[in-house]
N, C-alpha and C positions, 0 to 999 in steps of 0.2 A: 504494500500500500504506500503510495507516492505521501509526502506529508505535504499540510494544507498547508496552503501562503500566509504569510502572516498577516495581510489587508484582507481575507477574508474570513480572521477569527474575530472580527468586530461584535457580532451577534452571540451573545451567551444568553442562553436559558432567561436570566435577570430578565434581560432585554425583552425580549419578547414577550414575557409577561406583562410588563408594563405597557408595551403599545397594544397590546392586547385590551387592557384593563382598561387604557385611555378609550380606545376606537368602543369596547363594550359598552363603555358608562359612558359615552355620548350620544352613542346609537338608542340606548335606551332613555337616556335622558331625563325629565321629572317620572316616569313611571318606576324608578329605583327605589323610592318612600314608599310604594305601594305595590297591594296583591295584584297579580295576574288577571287574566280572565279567567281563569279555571285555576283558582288555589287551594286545591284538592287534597293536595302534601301538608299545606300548611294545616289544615282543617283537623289531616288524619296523626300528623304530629303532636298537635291540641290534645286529640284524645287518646292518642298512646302513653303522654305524660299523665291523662288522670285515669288511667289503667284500660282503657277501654278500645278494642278493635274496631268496632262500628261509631260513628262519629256523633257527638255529642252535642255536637254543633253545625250542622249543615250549611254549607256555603249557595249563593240564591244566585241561578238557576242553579238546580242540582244536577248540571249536563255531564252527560257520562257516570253516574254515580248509577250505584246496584242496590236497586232495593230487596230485602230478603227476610223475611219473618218480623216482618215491622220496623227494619234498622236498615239505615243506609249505608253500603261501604266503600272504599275506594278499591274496585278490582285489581287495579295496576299494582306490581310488585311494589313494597314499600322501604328500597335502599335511600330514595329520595327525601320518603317522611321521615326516618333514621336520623341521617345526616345532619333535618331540617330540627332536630330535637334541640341541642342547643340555643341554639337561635329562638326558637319557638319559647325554651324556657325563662329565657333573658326576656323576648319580647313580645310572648302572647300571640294573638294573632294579629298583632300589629308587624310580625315579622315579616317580611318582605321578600317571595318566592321569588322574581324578578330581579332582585340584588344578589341570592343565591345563585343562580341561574347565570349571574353575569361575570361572577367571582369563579365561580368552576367551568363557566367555557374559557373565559382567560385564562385558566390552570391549565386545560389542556394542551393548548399550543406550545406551552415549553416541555409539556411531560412526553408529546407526540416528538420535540426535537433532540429530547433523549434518546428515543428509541432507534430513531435517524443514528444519530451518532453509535449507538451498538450497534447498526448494522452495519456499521463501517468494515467491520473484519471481512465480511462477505465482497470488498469492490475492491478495485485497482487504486481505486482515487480517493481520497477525500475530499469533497468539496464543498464548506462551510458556505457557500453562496447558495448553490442547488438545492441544501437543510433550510434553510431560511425561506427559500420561493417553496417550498414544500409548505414548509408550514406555513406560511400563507395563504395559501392552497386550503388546507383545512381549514383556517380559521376564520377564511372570508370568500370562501369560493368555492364556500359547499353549503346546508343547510343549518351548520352549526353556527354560523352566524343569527341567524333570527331568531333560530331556538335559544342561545343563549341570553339574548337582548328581549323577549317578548313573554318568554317563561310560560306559563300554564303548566299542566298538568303532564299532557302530551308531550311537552318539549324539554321540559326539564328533567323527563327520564331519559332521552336521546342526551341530553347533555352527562349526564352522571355515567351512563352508559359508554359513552365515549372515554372517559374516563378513566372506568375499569378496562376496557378494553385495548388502551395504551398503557396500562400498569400490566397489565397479560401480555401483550406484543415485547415489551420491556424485559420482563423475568424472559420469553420463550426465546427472543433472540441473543439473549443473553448468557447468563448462567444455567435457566431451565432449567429450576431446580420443581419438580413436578409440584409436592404441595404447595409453594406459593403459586406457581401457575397454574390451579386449580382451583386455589383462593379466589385469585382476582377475576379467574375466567366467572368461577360462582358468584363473585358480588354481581358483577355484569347481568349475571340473570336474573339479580333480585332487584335490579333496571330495566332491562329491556329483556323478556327470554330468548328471542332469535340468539342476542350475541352465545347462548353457550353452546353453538353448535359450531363454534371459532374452533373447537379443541384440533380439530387435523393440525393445527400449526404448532403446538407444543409435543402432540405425540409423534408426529412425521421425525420431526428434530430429532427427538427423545430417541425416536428408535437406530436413528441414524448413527445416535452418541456408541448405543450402550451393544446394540447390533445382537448379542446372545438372546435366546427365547427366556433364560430365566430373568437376565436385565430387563429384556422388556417388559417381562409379567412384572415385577418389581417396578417400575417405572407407571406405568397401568393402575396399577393397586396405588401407589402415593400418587398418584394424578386424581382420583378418583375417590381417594380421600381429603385431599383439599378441596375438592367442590362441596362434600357432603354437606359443609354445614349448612350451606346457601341451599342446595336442598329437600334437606330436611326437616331446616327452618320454613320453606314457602310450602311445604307439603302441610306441616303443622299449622302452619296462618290459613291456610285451606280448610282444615280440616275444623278449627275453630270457629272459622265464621259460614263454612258450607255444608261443613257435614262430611266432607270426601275431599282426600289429600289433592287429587287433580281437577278441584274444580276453581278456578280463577273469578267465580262471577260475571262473566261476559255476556253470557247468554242472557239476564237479564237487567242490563246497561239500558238507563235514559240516553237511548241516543235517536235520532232522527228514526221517522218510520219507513223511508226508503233504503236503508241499512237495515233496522229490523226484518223489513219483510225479505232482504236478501240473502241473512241470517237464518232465516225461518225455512226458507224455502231451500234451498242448498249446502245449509252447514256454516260453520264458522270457517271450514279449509275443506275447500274442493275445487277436482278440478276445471270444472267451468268459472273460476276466473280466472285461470290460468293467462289465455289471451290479453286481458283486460291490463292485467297486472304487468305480462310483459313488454305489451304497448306503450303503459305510462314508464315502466323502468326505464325502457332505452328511448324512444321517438316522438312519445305526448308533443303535441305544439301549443302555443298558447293560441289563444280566440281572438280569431280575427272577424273581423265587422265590418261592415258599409253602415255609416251613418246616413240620414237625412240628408246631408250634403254631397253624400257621395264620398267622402273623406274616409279613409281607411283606419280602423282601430284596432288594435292587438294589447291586449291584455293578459296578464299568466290565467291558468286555469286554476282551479281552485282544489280540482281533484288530483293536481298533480303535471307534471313535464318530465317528459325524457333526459334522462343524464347526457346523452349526448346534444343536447341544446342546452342545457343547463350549467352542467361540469367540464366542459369539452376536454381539458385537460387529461384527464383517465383515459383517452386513447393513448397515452404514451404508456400506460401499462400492460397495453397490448402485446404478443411478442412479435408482431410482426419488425421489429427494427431490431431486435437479437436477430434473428431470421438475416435481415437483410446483410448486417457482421459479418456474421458467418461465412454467406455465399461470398462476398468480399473478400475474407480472410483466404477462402480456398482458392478463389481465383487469382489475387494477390497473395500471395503467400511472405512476401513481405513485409504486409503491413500487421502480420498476424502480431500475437504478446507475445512475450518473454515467456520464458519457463514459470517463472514464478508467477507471475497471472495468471496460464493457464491452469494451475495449481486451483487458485478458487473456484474456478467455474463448474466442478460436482459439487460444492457445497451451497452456491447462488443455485443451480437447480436442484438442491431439494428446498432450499426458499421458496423457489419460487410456484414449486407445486405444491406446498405446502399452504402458504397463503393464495392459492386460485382454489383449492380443495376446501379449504376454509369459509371464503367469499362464497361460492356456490353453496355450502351448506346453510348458514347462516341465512343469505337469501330465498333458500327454496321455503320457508315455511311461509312468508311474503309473498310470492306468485301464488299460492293458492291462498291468501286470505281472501275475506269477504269485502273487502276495506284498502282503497289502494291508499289511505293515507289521508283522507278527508280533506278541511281544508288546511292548504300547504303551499309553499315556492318550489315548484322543482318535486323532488322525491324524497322525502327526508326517510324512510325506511332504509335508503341505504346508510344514512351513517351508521347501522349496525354493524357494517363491516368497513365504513370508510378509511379510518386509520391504515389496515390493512392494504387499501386500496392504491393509498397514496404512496404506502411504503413499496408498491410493486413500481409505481413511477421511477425510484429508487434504483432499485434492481432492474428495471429493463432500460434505462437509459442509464446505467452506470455511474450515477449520480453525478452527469455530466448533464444537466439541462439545457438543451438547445436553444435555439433565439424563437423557431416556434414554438417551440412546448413553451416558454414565455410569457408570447405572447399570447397562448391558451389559458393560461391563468390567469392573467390579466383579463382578459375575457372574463372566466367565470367568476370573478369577483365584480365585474362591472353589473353582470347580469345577475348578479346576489344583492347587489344595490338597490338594482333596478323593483327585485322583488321584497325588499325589508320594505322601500318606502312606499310599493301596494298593501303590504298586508300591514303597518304601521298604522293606519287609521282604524282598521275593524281591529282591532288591540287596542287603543289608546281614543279614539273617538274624535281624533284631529291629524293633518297631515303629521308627520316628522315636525316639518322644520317650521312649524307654525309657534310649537312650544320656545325657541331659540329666539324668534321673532318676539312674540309678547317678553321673555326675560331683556331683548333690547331697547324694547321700546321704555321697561320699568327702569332698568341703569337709564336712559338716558333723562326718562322723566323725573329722575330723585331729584332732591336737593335735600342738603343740610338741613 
């Protein structure tokens, strides 16, 4: 591995936290003193602190909430409400899900440019510029931008989620010591449950290390006892408030009755929406319109857009540009690597079918929901495996980022803009920058 330049170790972890924190808590702006639209966490935090699973106190609308023997619950796994217990004890339910929300999406972008940096062993190169447009990538030019700045209920498990799942990426490409990567993989699911079907990327490794059938079983066995607690803990909250360790409460969710009836009639996962779902994953466009004038309008969708109009960026983790190397390499034969490069390249391919084995797991339980994500910028189901996603960017451009790959990030962060400040008003009840406006009109109009 070449070592980085010293003009591009400008960027430390520190760093990026804070332009993180800054861009968070401007984007959010006065909504940081206050709940969400859906402060569900905060609600079920409340009632965790006065001993109680079902909530004490009901937040108005009760959308998305499960009513069940006369008690209403928050279905959604409860690492959120956990987390939110502090806070909530300091500050009632005056605590502010939204300043949560905007504190652990800034967290992630330095914890993701850790993981960057342990993958380092796997390249040729190190390049401390490439770690930085990465994680900017994630932090504004994917969904975890408005999830972390808008919070609810929905959003704020993709944010925690994210989370864990760069604390699991972290330990897997790292040390890989199986119970903590079974830990973190299990917090994950008491966030979001898609993420704990990420495990191919810790056991692929694992099996790679240890290679014997008795290592492996040993590896197996402590991988699969650091998830337990996580769940045996949501089997128990199941079983508390349902009656049956696998029942989540979903089936009987306030939620809209064109969802219900599609719930009803088909299942919660099956596969006619298969189509539906892999429409919106990859190609959704947004709605476009002729006005009365004849004048053209295009608006996001609200059920969702294709990552490739959204993310454009994530074609670079395609392998077609390894691919292209290659044939390069063979027909050139002197522009091939060194001995000592070619050295890494079985260990980048079990990366990197490790994490595409992972990504497809993760994702398939998401093509056959019933729900491609309600109202959303883009496809926020994929940050269950986004991290992963970005880190293949990594490994298939050799952490050498091109002038287009680039300019494709810069893209999808223009177009994450574009969708904070549509969905900013049905969050907050006023444009964005309307709030920035009245605080200048108030400095200008003070006096002594």
């Amino acid at each position: 591995m070449l070592p980085l330049p010293r003009w591009r170790r400008r960027f430390a972890p520190g760093h990026l936290l804070i332009i993180c924190l800054v861009v968070y808590f401007l984007t959010a702006g006065v909504s940081l003193s206050r709940h969400s639209l859906a402060p569900h966490f905060v609600y079920l935090a409340d009632s965790l602190l006065q001993g109680h699973l079902d909530l004490v106190r009901v937040p108005d609308p009760p959308y998305d909430l499960t009513q069940f023997g006369g008690h209403w619950y928050v279905s959604f796994p409860p690492l959120p409400a956990l987390l939110m217990l502090p806070l909530v004890a300091l500050r009632g339910l005056n605590a502010s899900d939204i300043a949560f929300s905007v504190l652990f999406g800034a967290l992630n972008v330095p914890l993701f440019h850790e993981v960057l940096r342990k993958t380092r062993k796997y390249l040729e190169i190190s390049d401390g510029n490439t770690s930085v447009w990465l994680c900017a990538l994630l932090g504004f030019g994917t969904p975890l931008w408005y999830c972390a700045t808008l919070g609810s209920v929905w959003y704020t498990a993709h944010v925690v989620a994210v989370a864990c799942l760069c604390l699991y990426a972290l330990e897997a490409v790292g040390r890989n010591r199986p119970v903590l990567a079974g830990l973190w993989l299990g917090m994950g699911f008491l966030a979001r449950p898609p993420v704990l079907f990420a495990f191919p990327l810790s056991i692929l490794l694992g099996c790679r290390q240890v290679r014997q059938v008795r290592g492996m079983a040993r590896f197996l066995l402590l991988f699969a006892l650091g998830m337990a607690p996580a769940l045996v803990g949501q089997a128990a909250y199941n079983w508390a408030r349902f009656e049956s360790p696998l029942e989540f409460g979903y089936r009987w969710m306030n939620s809209p009755t064109s969802l219900l009836e599609r719930q009803g009639t088909w299942g919660q996962f099956s596969l006619h929406f298969l189509p539906e779902n892999l429409y919106t994953l990859l190609v959704r466009p947004p709605l476009v319109s002729l006005s009365p004038s004849s004048s053209l309008h295009i608006e996001p969708d609200p059920w969702g857009m294709g990552l490739l109009l959204t993310c454009p960026a994530l074609v670079l983790a395609l392998p077609s540009a390894s691919i292209a190397r290659s044939v390069r390499r063979f027909l050139l034969p002197g522009t091939a690597h060194p001995p000592g490069v070619r050295a890494l390249a079985p260990r980048r391919c079990w990366l990197r079918r490790a994490l595409w084995l992972s990504i497809a797991c993760v994702q398939a339980p998401s093509l056959l929901y019933f729900n491609t994500g309600s109202y959303q910028f883009g496809y926020r189901f994929a940050l269950d495996w986004m991290p992963l996603g970005v880190l293949l960017i990594a490994l298939e451009t050799e952490n050498r980022l091109p002038r287009w790959g680039k300019i494709l990030v810069i893209a999808g962060i223009l177009i994450h803009l574009w969708g904070l400040l549509w969905m900013y008003p049905n969050f907050n009840g006023q444009p964005w920058h309307l709030q920035y406006v009245s605080l200048l009109q108030r400095v200008l109009s003070w006096t002594p």
